[in-house]
matplotlib code that plots the C-alpha trace (Angstrom):
import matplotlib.pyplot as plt

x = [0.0, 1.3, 1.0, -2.6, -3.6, -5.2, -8.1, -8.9, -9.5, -12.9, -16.0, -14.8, -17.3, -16.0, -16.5, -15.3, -13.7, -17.0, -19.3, -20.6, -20.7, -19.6, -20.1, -17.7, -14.3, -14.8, -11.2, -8.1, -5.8, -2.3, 0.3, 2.1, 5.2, 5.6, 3.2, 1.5, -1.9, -3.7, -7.0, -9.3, -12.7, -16.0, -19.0, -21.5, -24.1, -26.1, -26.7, -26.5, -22.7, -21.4, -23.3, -20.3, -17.2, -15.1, -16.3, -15.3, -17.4, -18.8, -20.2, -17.8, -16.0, -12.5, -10.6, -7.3, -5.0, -3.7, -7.0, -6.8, -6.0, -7.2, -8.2, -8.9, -12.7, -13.3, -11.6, -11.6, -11.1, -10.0, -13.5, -11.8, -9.4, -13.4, -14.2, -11.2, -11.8, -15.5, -13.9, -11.3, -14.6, -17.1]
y = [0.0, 3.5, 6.6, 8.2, 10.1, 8.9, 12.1, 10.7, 7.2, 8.5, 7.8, 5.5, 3.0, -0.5, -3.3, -7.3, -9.4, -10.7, -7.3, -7.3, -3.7, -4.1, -0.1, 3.1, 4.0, 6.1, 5.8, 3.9, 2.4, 3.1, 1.5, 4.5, 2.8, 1.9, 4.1, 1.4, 1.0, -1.7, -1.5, 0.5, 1.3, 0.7, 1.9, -1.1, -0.9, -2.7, -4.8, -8.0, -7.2, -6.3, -9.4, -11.8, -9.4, -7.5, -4.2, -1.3, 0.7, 2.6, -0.1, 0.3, -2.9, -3.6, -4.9, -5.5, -3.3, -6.7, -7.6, -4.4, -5.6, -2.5, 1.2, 3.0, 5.2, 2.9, 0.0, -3.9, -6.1, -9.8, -11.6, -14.4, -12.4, -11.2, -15.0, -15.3, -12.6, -13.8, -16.8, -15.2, -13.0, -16.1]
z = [0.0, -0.6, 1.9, 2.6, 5.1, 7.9, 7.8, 4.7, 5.9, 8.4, 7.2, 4.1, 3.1, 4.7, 2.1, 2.5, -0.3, -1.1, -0.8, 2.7, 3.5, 6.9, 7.7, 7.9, 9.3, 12.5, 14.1, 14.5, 17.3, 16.4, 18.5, 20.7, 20.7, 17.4, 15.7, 13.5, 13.4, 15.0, 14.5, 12.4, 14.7, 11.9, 12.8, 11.8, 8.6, 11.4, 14.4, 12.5, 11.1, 14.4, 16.6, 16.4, 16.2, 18.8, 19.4, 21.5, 24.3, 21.7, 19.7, 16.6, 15.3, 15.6, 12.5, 12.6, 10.3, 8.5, 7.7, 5.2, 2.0, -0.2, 0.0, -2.2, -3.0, 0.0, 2.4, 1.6, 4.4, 4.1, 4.9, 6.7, 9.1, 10.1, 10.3, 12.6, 15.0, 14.9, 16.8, 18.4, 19.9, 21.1]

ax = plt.figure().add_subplot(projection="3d")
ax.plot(x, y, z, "-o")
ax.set_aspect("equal")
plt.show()
């Protein structure tokens, strides 16, 4: 991936692999020590999308940053690194 801004990234459209439009980039967690992004905070199309995957106090879903395999007019996520954390989550 090249360099983007991180302003740009809020409020992208957050699509899977396979078209699930899993919702819209609110934040992210970025490591303080190393300054890598962790985690990019989605706030869920719906209930259904977030029933099964981590969330934080606010309700918005966690993805891990390798699950990120494309952004672009908006953000792909790997569908089964969300099947994994689904899991991970139960």
């Amino acid at each position: 991936m090249g360099k983007i801004f991180a302003s740009r990234l809020r409020g992208l459209r957050v699509l899977t692999d396979r078209g699930l439009r899993v919702g819209q980039i609110h934040d992210m967690l970025v490591d303080e020590a190393s300054g890598k992004i962790q985690a990019v905070l989605v706030r869920p199309e719906s209930k259904e999308v977030a029933k099964n995957l981590p969330t934080d106090e606010s309700g918005n879903i966690m993805i891990p940053f390798n699950a990120v395999t494309a952004i672009r007019d908006f953000v792909v996520v790997n569908e089964r690194s969300l099947a994994v954390q689904q899991l991970k989550a139960r």
